[in-house]
C-alpha positions in Angstrom: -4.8 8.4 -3.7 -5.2 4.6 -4.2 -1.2 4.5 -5.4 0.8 4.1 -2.1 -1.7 1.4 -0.4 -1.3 -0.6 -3.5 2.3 0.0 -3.9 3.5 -1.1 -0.3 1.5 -4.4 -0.6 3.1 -4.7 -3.7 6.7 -4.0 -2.1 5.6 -6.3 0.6 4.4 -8.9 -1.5 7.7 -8.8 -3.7 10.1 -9.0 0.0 7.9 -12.0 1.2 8.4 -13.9 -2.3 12.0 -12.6 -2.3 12.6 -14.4 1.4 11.0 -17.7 0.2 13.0 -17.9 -2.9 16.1 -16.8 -1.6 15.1 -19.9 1.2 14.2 -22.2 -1.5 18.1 -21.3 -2.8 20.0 -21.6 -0.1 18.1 -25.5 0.8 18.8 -26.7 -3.1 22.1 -25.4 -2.7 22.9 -26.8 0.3 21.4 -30.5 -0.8 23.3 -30.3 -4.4 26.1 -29.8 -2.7 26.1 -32.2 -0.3 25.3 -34.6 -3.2 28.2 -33.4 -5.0 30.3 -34.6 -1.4 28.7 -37.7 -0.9 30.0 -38.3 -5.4 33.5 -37.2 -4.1 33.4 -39.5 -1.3 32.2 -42.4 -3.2 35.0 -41.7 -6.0 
């Protein structure tokens, strides 16, 4: 009875980390490589 409740906050819970860590990604990314551009620039 208690298994589907508990298993779509669970799902839920695992998408909402999901989104922030694929965010977290994409900004690291995004700042290592424009690091990595601002290194080529200098050389």
């Amino acid at each position: 009875m208690y298994a589907l409740p508990l298993q779509n906050t669970f799902y839920n819970f695992l998408k909402r980390d999901f989104y922030l860590f694929m965010i977290f990604f994409y900004y690291f990314c995004r700042s290592k490589l424009k690091s990595e551009e601002l290194r080529f620039k200098v050389l």
